[in-house]
C-alpha distance (Angstrom), angle and dihedral (degrees) to the residues before:
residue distance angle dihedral
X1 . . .
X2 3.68 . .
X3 3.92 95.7 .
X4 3.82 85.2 52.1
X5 3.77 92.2 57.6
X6 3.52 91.3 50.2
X7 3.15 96.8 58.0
X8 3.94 98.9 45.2
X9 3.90 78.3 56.6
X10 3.37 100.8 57.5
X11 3.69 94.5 44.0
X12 4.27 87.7 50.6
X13 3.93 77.7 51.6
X14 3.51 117.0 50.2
X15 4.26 93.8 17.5
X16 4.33 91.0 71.0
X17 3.66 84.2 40.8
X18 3.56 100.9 56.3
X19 3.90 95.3 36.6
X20 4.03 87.3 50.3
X21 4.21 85.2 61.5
X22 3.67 97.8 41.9
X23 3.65 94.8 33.6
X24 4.17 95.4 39.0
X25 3.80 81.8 -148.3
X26 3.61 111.1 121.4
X27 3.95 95.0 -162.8
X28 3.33 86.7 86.6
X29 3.54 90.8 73.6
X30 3.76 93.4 61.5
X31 4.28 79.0 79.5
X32 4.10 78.4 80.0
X33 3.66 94.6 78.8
X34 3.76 99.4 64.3
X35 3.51 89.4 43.8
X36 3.63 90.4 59.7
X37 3.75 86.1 66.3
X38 4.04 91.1 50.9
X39 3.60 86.9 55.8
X40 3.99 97.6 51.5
X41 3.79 90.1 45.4
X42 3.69 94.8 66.1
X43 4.08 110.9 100.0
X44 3.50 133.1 -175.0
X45 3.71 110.6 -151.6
X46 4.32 112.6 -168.8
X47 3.44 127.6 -141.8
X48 4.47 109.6 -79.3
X49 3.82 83.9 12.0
X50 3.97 118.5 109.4
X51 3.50 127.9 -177.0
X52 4.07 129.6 -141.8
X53 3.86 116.9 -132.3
X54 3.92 113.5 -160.4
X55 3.82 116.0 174.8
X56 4.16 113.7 -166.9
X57 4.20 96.8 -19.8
X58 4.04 88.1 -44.2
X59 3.84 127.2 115.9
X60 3.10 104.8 -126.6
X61 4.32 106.6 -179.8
X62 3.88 130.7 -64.3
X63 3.88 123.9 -116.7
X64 3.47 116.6 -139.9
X65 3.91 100.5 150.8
X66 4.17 104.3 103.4
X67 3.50 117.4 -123.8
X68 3.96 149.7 89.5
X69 4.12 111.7 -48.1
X70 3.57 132.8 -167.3
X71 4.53 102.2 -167.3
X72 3.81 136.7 170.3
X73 4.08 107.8 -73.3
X74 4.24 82.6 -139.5
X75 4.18 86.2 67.9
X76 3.12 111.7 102.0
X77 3.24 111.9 -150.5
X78 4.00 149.6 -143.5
X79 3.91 137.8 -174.9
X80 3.24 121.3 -137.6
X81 3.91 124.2 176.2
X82 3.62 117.0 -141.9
X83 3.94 92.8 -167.9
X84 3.99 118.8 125.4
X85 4.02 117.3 -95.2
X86 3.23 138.2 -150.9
X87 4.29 122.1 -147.5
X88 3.68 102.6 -169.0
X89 4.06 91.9 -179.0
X90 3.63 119.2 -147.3
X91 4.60 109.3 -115.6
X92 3.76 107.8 -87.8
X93 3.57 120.8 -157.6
X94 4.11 104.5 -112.1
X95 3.79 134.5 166.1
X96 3.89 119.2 -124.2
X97 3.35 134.0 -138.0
X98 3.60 92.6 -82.0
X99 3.85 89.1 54.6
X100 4.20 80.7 -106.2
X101 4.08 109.2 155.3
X102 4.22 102.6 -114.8
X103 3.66 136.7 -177.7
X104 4.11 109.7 -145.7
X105 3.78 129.8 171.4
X106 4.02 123.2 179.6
X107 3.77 134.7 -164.8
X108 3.53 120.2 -134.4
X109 4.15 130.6 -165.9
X110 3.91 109.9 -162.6
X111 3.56 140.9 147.8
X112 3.85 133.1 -175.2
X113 3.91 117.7 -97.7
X114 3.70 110.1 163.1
X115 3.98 104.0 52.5
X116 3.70 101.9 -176.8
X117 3.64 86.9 60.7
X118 3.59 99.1 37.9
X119 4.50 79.7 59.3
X120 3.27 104.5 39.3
X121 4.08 115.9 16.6
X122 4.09 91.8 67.7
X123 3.02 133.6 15.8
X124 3.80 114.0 -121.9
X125 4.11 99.7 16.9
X126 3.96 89.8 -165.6
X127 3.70 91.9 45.6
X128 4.11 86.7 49.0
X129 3.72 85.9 54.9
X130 3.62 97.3 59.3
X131 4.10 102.6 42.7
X132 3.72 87.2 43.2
X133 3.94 95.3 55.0
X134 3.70 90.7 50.6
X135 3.50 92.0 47.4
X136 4.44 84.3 48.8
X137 4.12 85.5 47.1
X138 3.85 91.6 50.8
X139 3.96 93.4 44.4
X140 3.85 91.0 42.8
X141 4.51 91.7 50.1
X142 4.12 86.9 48.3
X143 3.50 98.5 56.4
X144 3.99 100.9 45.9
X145 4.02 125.4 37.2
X146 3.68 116.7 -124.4
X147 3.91 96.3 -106.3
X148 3.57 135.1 -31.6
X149 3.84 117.5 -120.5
X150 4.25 99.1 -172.2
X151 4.11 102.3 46.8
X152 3.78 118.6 8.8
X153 3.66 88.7 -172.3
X154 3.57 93.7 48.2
X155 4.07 99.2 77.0
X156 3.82 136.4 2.5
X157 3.51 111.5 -99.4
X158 4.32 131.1 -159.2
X159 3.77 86.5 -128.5
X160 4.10 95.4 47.0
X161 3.19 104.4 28.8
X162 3.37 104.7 88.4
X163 4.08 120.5 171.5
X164 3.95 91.7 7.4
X165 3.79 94.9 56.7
X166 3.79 93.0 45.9
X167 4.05 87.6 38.9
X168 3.65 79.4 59.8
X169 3.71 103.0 58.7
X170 3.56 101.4 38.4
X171 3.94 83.3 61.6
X172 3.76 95.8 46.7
X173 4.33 85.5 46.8
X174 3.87 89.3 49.4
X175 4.06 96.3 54.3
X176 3.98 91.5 38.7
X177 4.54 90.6 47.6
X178 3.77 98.2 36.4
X179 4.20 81.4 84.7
X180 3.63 83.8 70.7
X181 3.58 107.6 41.5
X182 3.86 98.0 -103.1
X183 3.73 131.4 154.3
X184 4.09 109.9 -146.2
X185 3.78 99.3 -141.7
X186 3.84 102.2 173.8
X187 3.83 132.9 -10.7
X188 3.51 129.7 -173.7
X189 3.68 151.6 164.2
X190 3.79 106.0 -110.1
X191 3.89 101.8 167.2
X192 3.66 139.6 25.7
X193 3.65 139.7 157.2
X194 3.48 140.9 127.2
X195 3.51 122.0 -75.2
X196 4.04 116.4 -103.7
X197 3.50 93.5 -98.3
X198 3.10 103.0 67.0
X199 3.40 110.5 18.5
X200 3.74 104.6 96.9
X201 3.57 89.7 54.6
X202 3.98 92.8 45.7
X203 4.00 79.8 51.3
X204 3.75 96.2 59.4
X205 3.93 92.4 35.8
X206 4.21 79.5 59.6
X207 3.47 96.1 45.0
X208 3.85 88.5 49.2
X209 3.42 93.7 58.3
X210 3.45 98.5 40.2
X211 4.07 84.7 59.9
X212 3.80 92.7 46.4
X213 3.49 91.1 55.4
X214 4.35 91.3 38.9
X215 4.17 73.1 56.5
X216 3.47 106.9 55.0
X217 3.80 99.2 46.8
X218 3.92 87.1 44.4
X219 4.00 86.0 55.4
X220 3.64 95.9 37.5
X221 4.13 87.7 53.3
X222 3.96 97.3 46.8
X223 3.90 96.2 53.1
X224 3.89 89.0 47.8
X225 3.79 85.6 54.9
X226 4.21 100.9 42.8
X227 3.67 83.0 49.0
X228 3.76 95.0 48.2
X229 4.27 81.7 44.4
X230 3.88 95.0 52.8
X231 3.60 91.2 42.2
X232 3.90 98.3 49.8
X233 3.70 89.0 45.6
X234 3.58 96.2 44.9
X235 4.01 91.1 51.6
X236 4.06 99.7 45.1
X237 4.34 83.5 47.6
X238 3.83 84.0 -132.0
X239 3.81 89.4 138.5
X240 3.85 132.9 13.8
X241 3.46 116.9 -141.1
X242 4.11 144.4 -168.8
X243 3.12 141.7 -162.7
X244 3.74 105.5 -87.7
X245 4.43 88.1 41.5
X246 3.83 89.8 49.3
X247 3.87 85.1 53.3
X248 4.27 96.5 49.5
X249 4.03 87.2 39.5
X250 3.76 86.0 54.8
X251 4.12 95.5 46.5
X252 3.64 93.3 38.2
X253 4.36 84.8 53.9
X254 3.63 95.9 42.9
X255 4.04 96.2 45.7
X256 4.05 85.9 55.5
X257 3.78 97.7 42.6
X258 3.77 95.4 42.1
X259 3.34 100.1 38.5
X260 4.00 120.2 101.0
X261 3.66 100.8 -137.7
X262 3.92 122.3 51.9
X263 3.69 115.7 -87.6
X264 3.60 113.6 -101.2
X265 3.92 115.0 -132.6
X266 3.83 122.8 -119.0
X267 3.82 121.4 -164.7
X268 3.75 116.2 -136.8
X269 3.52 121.8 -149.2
X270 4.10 104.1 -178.4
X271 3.14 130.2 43.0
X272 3.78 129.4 -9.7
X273 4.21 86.0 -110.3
X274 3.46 105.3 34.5
């Protein structure tokens, strides 16, 4: 169809001109103006491109086949790339569940599938995109808390939850785009933190915990070994203990196990207990 054209406008170009110089009558060359139209019909649509046709306020189809075409002058007409997109968002500042201060970013994949409504149900589809992810990032941040330092099986958090989380906001971006005609290919978390104010403090609460728990399997390991000592002892008779020796071996184990730095040796020269 677009070859045709092209020809019919190179005929309307170089017919008036030809019969103006045999002719010497330049009315011929009025024949230009409708081949001006010929010439602005002719469209070139890529390959994952489409392009919307309208005629007088009406819809009248989208192309999205590639190729050569020859269409009505009185179309007016819009490009619209079907191509995949990426939305790497920029970290807002957003409050958690926990009403915690939090910088998160996501990436989103997407591409346009529904072109009529990517035209004419919004007004700037791309735009749409972007105020409707931060409004998915800020939904998504309110109804989880960034992590959860007493019980990490006790709630999902952003920072552990992994596939759920991001399972999550790819559902909440597919309701709030499908206005607009998009397809939701991918959408992730791709940064998250804790806002500067109160991440140092956040830091040390971590680290805190981190020792607490360091703690308790340190503890839990040194009485299972001073009660494998006393028992091994007691049941080769190498030593004979009371109640009051049992109680100084004990200290004397737990000070070296639990303590932080190694234990520093002291020679005794009475008796075994003094």
């Amino acid at each position: 169809m677009g070859y045709l054209g092209l020809l019919i406008a190179l005929l309307f170009l170089v017919g008036p001109v030809l019969l103006t110089f045999s002719t010497e009558n330049p009315f011929w060359l009025l024949l230009l103006i409708p081949d001006f139209f010929f010439w602005i019909a002719l469209r070139v649509v890529n390959p994952n491109e489409s392009l919307v046709l309208v005629l007088f306020g009406n819809y009248s189809g989208t192309i999205k086949r590639n190729g050569f075409y020859w269409i009505n002058p009185f179309f007016s007409k819009k490009k619209i790339s079907l191509r995949a997109r990426n939305l790497n968002s920029d970290p807002i500042k957003v409050n958690d569940k926990l009403g915690n201060p939090i910088m998160i970013g996501i990436v989103l994949v997407w591409k346009v599938e529904n072109t009529f409504k990517a035209a004419f149900e919004v007004d700037d589809y791309i735009r749409f995109v972007d105020v409707q992810s931060e409004a998915a990032i800020r939904k998504l941040a309110g109804a989880y808390p960034y992590d959860n330092f007493d019980d990490e099986e006790a709630e999902i958090s952003l920072r552990a939850g992994g596939e759920e989380v991001n399972e999550e906001l790819e559902r909440e971006l597919v309701e709030r785009l499908a206005i607009a005609g998009i397809h939701v290919i991918e959408a992730r978390i791709a940064y998250l933190a804790y806002a500067s104010e109160i991440a140092g403090a956040m830091l040390r609460r971590q680290q805190a915990t981190a020792i607490v728990a360091a703690r308790q399997k340190i503890v839990e390991g040194a009485v299972s070994m001073v009660e494998m000592a006393l028992q091994q002892l007691s049941e080769k008779d190498i030593l004979e203990f009371d109640e009051e020796k049992k109680a100084a071996m004990v200290s004397n184990l737990m000070v070296v196990l639990c303590s932080d730095k190694d234990a520093s040796p002291v020679i005794n020269t009475g008796t075994l207990h003094q």
